[in-house]
Backbone as ProteinMPNN parsed JSONL, in Angstrom:
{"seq_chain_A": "XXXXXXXXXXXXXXXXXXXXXXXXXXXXXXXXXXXXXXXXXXXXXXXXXXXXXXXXXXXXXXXXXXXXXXXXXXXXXXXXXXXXXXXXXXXXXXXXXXXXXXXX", "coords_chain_A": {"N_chain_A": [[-6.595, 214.181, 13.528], [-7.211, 217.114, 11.733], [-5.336, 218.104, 8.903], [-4.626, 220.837, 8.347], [-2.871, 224.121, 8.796], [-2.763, 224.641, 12.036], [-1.654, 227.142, 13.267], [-1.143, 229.395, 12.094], [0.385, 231.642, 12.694], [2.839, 231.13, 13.829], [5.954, 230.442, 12.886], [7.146, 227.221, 11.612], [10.041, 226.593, 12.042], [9.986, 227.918, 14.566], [7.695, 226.355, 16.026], [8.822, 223.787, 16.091], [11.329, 224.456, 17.783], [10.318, 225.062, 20.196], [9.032, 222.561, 20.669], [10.828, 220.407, 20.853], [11.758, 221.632, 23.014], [10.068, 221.102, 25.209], [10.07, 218.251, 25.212], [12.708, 218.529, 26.073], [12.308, 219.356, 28.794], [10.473, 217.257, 29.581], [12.137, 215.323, 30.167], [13.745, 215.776, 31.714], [12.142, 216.248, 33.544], [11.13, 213.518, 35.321], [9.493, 212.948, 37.75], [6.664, 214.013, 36.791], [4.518, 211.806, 36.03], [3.439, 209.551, 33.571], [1.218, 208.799, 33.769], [-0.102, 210.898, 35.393], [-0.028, 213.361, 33.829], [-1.649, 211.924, 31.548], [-4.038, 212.111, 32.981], [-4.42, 214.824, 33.795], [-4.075, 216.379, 31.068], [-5.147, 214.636, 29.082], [-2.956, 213.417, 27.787], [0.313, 211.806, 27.009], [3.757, 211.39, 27.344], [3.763, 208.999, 25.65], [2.23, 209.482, 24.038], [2.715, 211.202, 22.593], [4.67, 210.403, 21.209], [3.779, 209.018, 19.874], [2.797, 210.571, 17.835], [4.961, 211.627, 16.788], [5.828, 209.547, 15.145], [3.495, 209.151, 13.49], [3.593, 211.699, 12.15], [5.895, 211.317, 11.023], [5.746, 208.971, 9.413], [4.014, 210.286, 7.555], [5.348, 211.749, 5.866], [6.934, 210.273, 4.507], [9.034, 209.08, 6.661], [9.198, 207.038, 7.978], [9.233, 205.914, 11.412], [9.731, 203.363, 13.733], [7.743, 202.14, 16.612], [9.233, 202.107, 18.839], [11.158, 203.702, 18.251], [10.459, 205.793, 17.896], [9.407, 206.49, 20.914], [12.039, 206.345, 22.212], [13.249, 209.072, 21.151], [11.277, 210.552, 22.192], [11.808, 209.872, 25.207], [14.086, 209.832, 25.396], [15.76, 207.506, 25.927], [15.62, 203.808, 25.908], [12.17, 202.593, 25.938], [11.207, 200.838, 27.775], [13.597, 200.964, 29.68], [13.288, 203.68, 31.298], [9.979, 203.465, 32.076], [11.543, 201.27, 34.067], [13.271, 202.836, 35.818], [11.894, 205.128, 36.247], [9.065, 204.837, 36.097], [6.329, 204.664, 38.617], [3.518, 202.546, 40.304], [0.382, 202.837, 38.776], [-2.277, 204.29, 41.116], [-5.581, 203.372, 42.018], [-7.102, 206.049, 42.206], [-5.541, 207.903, 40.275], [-5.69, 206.088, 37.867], [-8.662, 206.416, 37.354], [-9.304, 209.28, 37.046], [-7.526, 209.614, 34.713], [-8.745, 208.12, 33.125], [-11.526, 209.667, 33.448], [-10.449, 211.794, 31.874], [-9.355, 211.514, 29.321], [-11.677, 210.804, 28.379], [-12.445, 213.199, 27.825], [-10.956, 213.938, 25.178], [-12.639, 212.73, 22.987]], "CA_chain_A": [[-6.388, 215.608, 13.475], [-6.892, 217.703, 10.289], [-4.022, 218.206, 8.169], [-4.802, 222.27, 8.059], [-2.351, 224.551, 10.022], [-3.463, 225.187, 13.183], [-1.23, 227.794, 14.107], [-0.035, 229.562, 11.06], [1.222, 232.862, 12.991], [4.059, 230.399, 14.308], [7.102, 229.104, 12.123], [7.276, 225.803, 11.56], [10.887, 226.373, 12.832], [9.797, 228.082, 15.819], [7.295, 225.105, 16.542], [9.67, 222.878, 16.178], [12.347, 224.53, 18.336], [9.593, 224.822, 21.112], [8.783, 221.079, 20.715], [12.101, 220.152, 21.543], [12.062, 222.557, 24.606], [9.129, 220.68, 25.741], [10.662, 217.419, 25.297], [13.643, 218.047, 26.796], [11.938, 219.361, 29.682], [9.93, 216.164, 29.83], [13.2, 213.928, 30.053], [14.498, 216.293, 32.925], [10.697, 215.979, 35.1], [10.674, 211.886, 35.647], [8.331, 212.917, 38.563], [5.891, 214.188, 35.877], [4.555, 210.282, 35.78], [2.423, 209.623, 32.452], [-0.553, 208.931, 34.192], [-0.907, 211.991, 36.318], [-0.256, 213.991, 32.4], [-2.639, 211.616, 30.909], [-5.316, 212.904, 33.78], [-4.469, 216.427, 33.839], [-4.179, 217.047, 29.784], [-5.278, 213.595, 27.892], [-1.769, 213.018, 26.868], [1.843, 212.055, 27.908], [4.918, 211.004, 26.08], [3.753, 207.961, 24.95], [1.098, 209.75, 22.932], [3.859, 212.691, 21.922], [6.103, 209.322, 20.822], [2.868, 208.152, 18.586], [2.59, 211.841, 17.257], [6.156, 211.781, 15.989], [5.609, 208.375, 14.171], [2.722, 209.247, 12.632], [4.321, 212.461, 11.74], [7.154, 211.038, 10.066], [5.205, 208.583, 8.296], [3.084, 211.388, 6.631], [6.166, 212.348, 5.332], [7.803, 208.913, 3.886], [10.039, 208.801, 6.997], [8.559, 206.224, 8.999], [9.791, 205.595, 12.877], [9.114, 202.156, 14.85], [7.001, 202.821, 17.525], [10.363, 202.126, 19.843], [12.145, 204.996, 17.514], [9.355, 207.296, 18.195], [9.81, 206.386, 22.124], [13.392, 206.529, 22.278], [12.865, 209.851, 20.512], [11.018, 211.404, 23.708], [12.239, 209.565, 26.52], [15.613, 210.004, 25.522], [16.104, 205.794, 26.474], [14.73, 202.778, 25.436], [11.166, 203.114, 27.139], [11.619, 199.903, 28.862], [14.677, 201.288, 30.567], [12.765, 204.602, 31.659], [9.917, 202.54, 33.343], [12.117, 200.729, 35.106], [13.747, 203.287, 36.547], [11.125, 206.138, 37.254], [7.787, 204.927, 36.433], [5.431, 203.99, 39.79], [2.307, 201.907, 39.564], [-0.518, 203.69, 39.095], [-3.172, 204.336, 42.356], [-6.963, 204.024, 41.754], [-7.453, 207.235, 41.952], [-4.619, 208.303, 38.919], [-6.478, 205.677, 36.885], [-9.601, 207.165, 37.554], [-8.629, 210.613, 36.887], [-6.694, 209.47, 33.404], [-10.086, 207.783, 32.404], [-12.252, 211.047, 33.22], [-9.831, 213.139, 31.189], [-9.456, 210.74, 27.804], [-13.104, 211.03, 27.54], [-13.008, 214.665, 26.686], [-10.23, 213.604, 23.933], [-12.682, 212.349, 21.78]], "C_chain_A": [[-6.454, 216.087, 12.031], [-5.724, 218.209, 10.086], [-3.798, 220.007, 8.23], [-3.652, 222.692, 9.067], [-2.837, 224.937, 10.999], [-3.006, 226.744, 13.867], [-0.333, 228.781, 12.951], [0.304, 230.748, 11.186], [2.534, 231.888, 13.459], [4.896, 229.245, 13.283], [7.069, 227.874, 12.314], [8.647, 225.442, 12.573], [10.783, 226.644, 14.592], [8.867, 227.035, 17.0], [7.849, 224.185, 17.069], [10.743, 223.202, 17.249], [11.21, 224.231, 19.996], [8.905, 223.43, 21.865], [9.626, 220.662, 21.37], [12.469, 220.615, 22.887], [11.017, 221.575, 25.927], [9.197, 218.897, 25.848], [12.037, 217.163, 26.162], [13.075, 218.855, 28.228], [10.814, 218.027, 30.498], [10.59, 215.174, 30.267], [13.545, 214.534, 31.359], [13.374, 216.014, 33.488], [10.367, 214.749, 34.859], [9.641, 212.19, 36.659], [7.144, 213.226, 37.584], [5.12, 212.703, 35.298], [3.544, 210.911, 34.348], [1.042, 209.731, 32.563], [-1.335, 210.008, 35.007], [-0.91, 212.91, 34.38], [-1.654, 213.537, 31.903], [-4.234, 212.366, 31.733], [-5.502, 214.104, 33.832], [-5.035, 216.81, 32.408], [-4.883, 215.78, 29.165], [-4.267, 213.234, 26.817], [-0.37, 212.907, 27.65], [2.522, 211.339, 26.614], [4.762, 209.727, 25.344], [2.77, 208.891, 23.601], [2.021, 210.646, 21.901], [4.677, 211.507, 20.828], [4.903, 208.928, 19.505], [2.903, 209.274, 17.848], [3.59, 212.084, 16.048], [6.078, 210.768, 14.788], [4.859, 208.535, 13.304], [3.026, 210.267, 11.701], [5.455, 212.345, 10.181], [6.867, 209.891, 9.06], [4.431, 209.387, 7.013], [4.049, 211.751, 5.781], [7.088, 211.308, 4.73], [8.712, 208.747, 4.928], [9.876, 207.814, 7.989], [9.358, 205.886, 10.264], [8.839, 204.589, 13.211], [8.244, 203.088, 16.058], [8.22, 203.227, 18.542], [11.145, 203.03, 19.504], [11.545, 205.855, 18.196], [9.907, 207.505, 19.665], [11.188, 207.103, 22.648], [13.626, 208.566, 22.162], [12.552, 210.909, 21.778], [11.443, 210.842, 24.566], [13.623, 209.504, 26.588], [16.674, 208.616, 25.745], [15.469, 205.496, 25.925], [13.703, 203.112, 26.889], [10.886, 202.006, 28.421], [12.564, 200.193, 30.075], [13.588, 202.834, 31.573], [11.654, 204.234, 32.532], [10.439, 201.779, 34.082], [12.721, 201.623, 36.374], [12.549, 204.996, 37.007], [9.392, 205.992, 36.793], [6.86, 203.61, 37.757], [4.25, 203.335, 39.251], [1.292, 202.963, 39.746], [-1.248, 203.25, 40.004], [-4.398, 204.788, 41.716], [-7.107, 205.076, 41.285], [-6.801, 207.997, 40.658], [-5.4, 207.437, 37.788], [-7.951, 206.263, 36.655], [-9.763, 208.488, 36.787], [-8.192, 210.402, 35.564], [-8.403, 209.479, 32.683], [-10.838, 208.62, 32.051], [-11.67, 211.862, 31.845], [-9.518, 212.759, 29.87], [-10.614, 210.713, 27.614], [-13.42, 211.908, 27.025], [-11.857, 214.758, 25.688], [-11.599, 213.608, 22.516], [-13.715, 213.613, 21.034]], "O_chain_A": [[-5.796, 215.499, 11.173], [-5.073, 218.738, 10.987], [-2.628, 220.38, 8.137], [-3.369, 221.959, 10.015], [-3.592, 225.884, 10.783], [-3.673, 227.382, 14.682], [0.895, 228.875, 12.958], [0.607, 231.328, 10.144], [3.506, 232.562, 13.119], [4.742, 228.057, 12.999], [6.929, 227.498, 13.478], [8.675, 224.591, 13.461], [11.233, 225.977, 15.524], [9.073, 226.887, 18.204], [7.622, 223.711, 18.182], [11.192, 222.172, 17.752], [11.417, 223.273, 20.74], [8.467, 223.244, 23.0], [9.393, 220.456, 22.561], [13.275, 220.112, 23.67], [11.232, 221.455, 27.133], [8.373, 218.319, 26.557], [12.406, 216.132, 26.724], [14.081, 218.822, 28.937], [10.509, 217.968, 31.689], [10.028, 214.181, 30.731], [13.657, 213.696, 32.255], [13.657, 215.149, 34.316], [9.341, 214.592, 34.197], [8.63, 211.539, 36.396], [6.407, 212.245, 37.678], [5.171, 212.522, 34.082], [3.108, 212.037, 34.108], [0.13, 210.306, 31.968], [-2.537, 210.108, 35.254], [-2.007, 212.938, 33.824], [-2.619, 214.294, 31.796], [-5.177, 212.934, 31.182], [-6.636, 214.575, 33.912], [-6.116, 217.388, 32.297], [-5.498, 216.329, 28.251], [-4.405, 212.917, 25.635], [0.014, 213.612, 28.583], [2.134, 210.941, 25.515], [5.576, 209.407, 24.479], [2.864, 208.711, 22.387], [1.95, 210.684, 20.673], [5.193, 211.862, 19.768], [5.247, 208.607, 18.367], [3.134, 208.878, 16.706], [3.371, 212.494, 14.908], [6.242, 211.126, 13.621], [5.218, 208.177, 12.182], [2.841, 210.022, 10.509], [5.658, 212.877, 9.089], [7.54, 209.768, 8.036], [4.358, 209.06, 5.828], [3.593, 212.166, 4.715], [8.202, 211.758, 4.46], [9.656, 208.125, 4.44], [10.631, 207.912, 8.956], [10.461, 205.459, 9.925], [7.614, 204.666, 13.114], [8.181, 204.302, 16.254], [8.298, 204.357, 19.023], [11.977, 203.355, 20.351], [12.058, 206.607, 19.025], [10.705, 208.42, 19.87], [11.307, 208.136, 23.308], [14.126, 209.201, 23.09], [13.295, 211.787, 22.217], [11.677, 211.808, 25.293], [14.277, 209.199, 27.585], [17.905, 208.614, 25.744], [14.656, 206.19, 25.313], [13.936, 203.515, 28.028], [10.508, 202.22, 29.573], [12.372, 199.767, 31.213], [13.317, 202.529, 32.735], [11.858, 204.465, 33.724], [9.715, 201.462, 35.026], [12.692, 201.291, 37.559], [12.655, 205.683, 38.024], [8.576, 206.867, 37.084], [6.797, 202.381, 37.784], [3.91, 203.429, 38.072], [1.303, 203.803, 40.645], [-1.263, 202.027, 40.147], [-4.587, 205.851, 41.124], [-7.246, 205.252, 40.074], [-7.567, 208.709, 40.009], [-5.753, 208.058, 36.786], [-8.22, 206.55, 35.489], [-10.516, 208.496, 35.813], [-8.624, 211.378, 34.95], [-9.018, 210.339, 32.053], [-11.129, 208.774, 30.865], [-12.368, 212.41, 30.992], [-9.373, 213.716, 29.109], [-10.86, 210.564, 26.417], [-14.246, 211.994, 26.116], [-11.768, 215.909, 25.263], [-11.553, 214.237, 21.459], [-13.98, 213.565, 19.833]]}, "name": "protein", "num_of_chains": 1, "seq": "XXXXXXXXXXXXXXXXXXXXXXXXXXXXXXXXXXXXXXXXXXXXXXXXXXXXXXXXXXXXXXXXXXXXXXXXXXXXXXXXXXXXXXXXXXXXXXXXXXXXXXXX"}
């Protein structure tokens, strides 16, 4: 991603508070699996969890990848698949695949 602002009618704070809104609405929708996200948009909280890391490295504050995680899923992410992620079905893999190709 370029470093430029993307969005520079919107505070940094107001970004940021909206981030958080969107995170903690992510921790409350466990049905929201990763892989139907990843198919719909080309992204789910694992990617949001790499975002932060990379983030906070840019900035000398570096996060583990498992910080980053923790971070959005509100748990260790081990604990969080265990308890609400399903396997994915053909078709959800399918569907993810299609929709990471128009990522790049």
């Amino acid at each position: 991603m370029p470093d430029e602002d993307i969005m520079p009618e919107i505070d940094d704070a107001v970004a940021a508070a909206a981030f958080r809104r969107l995170v903690a609405h992510l921790r409350h929708r466990h049905d929201a699996e990763n892989i139907d996200l990843m198919g719909l948009a080309g992204f789910c909280r694992n990617c949001l969890a790499d975002w932060i890391a990379e983030a906070a490295a840019e900035r000398g504050e570096p996060l583990t990848r498992d910080e980053a995680r923790r971070a959005i899923y509100g748990m260790d992410y081990g604990e969080w698949k265990d308890r609400f992620q399903r396997e994915a079905t053909p078709g959800q893999l399918a569907r993810m695949k299609e929709s990471v190709a128009k990522n790049a």
